[in-house]
VOGURO-837012 format. One line per 2 residues: their letters; for each residue x, y, z negated of N, C-alpha, C. Coordinates in Angstrom, 1 decimal. Last residue first. Layout:
a) X/Y/Z/X/Y/Z/X/Y/Z; ... .
***
This chain:
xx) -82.9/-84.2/138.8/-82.0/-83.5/138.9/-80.8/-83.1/138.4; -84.9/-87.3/139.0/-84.1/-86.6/137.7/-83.2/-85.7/138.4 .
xx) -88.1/-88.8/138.6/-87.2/-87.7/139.5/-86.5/-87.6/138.4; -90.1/-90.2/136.8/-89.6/-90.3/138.5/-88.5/-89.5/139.1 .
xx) -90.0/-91.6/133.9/-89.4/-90.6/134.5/-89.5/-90.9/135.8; -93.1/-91.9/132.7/-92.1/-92.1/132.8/-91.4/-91.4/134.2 .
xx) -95.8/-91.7/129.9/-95.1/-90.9/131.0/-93.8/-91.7/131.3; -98.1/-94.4/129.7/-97.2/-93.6/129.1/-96.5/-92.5/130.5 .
xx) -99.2/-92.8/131.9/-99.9/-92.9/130.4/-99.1/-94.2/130.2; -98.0/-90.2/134.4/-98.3/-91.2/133.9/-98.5/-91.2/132.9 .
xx) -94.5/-88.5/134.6/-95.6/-88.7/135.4/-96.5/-89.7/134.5; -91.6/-86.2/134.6/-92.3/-87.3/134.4/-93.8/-87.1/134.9 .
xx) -88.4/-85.4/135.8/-90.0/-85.5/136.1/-90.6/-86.3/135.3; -85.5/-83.7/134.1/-86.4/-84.6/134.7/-87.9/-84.3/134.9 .
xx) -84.1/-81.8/132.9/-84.5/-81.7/134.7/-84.6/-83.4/135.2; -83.7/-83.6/129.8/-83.7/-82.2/130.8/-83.3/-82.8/132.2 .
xx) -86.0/-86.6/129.5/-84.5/-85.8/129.9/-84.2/-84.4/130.4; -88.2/-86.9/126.8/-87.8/-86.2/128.4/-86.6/-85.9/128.2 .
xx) -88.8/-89.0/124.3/-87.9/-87.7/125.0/-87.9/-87.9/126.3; -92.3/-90.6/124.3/-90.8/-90.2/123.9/-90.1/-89.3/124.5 .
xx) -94.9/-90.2/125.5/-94.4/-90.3/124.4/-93.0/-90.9/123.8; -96.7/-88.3/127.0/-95.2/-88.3/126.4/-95.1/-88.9/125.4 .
xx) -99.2/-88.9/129.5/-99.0/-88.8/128.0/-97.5/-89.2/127.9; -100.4/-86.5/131.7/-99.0/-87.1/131.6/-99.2/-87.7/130.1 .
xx) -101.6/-84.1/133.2/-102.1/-85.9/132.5/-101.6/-86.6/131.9; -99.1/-83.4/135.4/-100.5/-83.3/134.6/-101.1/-84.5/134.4 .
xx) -95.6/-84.3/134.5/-96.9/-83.7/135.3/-98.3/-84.3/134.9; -92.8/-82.0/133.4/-94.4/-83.4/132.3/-95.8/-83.0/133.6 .
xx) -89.6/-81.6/133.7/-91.2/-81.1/134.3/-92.3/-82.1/133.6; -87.3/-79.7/132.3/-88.1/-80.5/132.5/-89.6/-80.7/133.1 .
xx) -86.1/-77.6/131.4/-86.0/-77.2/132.9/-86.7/-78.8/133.2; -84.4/-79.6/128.3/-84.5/-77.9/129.6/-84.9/-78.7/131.0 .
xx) -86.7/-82.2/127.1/-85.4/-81.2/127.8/-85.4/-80.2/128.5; -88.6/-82.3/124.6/-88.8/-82.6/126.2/-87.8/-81.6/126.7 .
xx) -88.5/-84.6/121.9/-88.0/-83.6/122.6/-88.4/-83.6/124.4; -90.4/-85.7/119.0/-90.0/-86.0/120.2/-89.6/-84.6/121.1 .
xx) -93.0/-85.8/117.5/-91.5/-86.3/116.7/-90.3/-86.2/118.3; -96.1/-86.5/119.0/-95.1/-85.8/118.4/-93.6/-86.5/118.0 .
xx) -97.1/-86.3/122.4/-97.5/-86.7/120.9/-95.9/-86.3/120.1; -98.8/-84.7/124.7/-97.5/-84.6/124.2/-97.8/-85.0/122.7 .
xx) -100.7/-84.7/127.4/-100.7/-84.7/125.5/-99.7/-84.9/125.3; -101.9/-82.5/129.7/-100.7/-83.6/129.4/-101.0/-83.4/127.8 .
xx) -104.0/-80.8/131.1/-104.1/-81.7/130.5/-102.8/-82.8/130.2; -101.2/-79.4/133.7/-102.8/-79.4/132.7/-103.2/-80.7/132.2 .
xx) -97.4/-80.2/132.8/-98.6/-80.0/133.6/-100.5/-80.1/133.1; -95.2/-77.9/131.7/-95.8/-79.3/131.2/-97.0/-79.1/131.7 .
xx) -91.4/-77.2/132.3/-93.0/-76.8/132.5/-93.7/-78.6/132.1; -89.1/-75.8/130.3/-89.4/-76.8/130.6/-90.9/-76.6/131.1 .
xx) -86.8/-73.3/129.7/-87.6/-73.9/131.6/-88.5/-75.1/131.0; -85.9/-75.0/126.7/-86.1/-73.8/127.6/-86.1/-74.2/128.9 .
xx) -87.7/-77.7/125.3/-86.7/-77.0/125.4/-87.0/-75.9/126.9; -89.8/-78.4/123.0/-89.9/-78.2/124.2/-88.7/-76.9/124.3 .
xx) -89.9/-80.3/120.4/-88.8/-79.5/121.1/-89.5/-79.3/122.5; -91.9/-81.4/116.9/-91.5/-81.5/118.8/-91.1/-80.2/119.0 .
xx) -91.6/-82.5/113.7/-91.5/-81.4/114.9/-91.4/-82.0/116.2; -94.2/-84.4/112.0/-92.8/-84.6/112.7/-93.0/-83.3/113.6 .
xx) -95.4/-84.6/108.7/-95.0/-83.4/109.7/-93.9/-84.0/111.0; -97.4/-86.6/107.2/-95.7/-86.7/107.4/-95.6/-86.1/109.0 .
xx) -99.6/-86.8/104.8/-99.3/-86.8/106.0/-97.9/-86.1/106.4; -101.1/-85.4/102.3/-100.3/-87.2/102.2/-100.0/-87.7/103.4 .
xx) -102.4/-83.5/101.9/-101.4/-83.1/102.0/-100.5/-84.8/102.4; -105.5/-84.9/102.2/-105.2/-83.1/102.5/-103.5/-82.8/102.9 .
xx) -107.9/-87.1/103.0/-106.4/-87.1/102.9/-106.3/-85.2/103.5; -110.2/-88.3/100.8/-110.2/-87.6/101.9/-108.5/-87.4/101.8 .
xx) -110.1/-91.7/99.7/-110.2/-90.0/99.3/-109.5/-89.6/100.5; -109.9/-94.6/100.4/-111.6/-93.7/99.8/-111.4/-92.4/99.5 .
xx) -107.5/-95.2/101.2/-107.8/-95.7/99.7/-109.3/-94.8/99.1; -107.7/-91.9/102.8/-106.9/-93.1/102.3/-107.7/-93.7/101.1 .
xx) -109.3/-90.2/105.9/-109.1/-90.5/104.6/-108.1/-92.2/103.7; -108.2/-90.0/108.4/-109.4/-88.5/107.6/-109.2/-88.9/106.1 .
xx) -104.7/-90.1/109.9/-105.8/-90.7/109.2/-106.8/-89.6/108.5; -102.2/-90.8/112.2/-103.4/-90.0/111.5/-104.5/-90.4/110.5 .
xx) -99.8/-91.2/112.0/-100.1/-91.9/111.5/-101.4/-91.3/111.3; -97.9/-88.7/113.6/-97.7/-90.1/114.3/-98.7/-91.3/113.5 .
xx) -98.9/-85.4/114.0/-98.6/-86.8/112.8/-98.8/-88.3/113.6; -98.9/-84.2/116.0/-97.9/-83.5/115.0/-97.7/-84.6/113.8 .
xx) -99.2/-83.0/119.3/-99.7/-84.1/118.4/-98.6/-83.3/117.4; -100.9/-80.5/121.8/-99.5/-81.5/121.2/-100.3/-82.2/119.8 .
xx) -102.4/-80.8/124.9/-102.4/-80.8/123.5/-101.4/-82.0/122.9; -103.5/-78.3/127.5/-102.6/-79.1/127.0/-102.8/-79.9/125.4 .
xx) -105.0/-77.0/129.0/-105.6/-78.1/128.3/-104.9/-78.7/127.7; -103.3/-75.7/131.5/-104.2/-75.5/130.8/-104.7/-76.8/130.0 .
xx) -99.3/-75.5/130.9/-100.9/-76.0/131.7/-101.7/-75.9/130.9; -96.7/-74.0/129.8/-97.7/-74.7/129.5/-99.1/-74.6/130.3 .
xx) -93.9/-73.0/130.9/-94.9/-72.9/131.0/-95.3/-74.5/130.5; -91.0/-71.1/129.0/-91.7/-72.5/129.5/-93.0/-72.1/129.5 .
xx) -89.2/-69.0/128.3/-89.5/-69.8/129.7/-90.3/-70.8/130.3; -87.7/-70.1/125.6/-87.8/-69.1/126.4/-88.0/-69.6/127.6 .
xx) -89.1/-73.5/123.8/-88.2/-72.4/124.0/-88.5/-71.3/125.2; -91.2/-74.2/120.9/-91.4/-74.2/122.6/-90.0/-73.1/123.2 .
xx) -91.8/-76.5/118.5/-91.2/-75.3/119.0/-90.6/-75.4/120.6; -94.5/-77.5/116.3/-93.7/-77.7/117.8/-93.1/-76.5/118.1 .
xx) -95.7/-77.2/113.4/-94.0/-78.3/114.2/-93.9/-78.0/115.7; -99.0/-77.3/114.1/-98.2/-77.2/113.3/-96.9/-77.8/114.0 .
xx) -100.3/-77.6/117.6/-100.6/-77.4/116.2/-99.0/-77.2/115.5; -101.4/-76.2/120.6/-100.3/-75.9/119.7/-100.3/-76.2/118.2 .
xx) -104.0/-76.6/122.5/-103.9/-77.0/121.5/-102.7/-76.9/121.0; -105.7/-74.9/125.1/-104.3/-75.4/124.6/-104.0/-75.3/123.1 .
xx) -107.0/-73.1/126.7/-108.0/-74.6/126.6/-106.4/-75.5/125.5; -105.1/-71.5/129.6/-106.5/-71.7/128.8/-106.5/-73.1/128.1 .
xx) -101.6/-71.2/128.4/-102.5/-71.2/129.9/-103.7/-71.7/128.8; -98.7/-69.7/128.3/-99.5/-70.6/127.7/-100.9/-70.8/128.1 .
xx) -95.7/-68.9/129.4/-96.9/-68.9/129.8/-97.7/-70.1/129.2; -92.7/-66.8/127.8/-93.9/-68.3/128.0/-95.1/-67.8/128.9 .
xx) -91.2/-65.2/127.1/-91.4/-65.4/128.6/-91.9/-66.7/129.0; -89.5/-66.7/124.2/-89.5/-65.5/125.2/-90.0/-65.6/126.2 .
xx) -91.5/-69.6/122.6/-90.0/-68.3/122.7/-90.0/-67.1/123.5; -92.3/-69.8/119.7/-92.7/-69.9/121.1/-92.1/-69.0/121.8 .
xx) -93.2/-72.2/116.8/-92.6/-70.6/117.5/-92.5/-71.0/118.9; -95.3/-72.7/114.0/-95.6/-73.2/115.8/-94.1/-71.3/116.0 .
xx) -96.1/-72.2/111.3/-95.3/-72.6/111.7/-94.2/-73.4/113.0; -99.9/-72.5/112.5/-98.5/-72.0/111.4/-97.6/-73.1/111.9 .
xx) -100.9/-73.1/115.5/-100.5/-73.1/114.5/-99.9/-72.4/113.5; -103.2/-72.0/118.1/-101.5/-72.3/117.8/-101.6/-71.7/116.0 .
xx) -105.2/-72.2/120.8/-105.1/-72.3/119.3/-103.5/-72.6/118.9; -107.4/-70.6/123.1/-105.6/-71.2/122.9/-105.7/-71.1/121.6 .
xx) -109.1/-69.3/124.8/-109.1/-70.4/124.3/-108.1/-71.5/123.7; -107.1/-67.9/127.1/-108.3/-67.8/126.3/-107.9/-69.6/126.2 .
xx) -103.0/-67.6/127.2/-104.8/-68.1/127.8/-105.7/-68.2/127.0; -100.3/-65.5/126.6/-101.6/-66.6/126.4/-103.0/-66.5/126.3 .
xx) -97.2/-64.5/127.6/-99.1/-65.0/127.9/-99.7/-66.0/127.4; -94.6/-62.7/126.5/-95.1/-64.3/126.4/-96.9/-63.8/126.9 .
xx) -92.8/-60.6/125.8/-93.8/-61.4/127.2/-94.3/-62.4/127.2; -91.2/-62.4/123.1/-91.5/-61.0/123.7/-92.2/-61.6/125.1 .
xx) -92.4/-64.8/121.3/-91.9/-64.0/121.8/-92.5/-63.1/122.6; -94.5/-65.5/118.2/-94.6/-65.7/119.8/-93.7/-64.5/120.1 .
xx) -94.5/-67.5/115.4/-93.8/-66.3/116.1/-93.8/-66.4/117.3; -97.5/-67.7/112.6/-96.7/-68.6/113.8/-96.0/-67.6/114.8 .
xx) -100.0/-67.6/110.8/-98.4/-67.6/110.7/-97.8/-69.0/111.8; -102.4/-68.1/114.0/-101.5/-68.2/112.5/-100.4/-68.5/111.9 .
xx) -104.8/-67.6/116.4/-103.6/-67.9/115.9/-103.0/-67.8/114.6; -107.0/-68.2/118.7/-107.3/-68.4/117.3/-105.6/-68.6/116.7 .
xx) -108.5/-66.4/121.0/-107.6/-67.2/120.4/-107.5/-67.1/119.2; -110.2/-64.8/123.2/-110.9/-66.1/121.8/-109.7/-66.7/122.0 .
xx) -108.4/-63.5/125.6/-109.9/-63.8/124.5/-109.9/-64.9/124.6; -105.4/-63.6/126.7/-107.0/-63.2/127.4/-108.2/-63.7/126.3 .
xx) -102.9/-61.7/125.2/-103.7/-62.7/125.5/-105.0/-62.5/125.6; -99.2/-60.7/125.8/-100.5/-60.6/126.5/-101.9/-62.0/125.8 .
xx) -96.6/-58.8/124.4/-97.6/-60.3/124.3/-98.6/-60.0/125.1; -94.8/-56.8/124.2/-95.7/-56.8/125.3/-96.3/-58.6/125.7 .
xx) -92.7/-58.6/121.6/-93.0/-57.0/122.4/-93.6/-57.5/124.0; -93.6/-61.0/119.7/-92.7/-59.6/119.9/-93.3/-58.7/121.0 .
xx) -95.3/-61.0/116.6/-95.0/-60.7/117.6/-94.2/-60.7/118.3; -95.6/-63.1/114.0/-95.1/-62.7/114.3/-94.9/-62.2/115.6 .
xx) -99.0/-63.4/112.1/-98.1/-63.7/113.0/-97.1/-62.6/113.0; -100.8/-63.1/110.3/-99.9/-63.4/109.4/-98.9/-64.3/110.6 .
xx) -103.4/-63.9/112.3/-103.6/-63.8/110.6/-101.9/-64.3/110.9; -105.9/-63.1/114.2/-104.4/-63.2/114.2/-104.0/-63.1/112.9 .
xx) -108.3/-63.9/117.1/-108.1/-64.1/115.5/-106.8/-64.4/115.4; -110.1/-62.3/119.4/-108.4/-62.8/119.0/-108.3/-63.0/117.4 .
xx) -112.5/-61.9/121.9/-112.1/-62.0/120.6/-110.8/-62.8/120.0; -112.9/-60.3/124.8/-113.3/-61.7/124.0/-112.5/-61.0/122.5 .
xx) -110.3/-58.4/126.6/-111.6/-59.4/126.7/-111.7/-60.7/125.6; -107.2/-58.8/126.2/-107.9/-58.6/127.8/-109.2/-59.4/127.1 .
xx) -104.8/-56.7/124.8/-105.7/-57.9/124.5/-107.0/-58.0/125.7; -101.1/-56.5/124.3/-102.4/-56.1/125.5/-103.7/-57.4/124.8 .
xx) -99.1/-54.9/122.3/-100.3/-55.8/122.4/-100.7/-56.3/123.3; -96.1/-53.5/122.2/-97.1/-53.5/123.2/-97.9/-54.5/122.8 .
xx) -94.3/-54.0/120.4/-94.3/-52.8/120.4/-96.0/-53.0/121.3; -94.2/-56.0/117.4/-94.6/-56.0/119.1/-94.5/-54.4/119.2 .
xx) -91.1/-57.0/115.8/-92.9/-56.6/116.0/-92.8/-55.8/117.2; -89.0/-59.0/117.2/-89.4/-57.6/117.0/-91.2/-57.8/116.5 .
x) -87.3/-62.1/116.8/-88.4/-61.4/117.5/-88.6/-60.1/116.7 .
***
């Protein structure tokens, strides 16, 4: 990715600490982002939070109300629905053995591979891939791999359609 040549910022307020652009990013107010690389045309919706070390590829649509934390990499083309939210530790916990827990949690990455769209409100939990040109329809909780140019549906998600 290039530094941006074009910004556009539409309204509200954009907190950007120690990203990577590329060229003609769009986003609509109050996002909150960090060391993390959003490709070239990529859009993103107010109210969108994305991590360090979050990358996001070329010609995304990232839509209002969307939780991106730490590990997930989203490839060129994929839409995200509004409300979406990924997971990133399969064992969460605030505190261990009586002390607050800071670093004593185990990072798994998620793949959202290129075309893949993921419908509003779907939670995607982590350690796990969701294939090219895949669909996650809204609501959907993932929790394991999507087949590329599959559908899924449902809590758990499972597959209905496969192209």
């Amino acid at each position: 990715m290039s530094e941006s040549a074009k910004t556009t910022i539409i309204t509200g307020t954009v907190a950007i600490r120690d990203v990577v652009l590329g060229r003609n990013v769009t986003f609509y107010g109050f996002v909150n982002l960090y060391e993390c690389a959003i490709g070239d045309d990529t859009r993103i919706g107010a109210f969108v939070e994305i991590q360090k070390r979050v990358r996001i590829g070329k010609r995304c649509k990232i839509s209002s109300h969307t939780f991106i934390c730490e590990g997930v990499n989203i490839g060129d083309d994929v839409f995200i629905g509004h409300g979406v939210m990924f997971t990133n530790d399969r064992y969460p916990r605030a505190s261990l053995a009586g002390k607050p827990i800071t670093d004593e949690w185990q990072l798994e990455e998620t793949f959202v591979e290129e075309g893949a769209s993921i419908g509003s409100n779907a939670t995607i939990l982590c350690g796990l891939r969701i294939g090219r040109g895949a669909m996650v329809g809204a609501g959907a909780v993932v929790t394991r791999d999507v087949p590329a140019h599959a559908t899924v549906v449902g809590n758990p998600a499972r597959v209905i359609k496969k192209s």
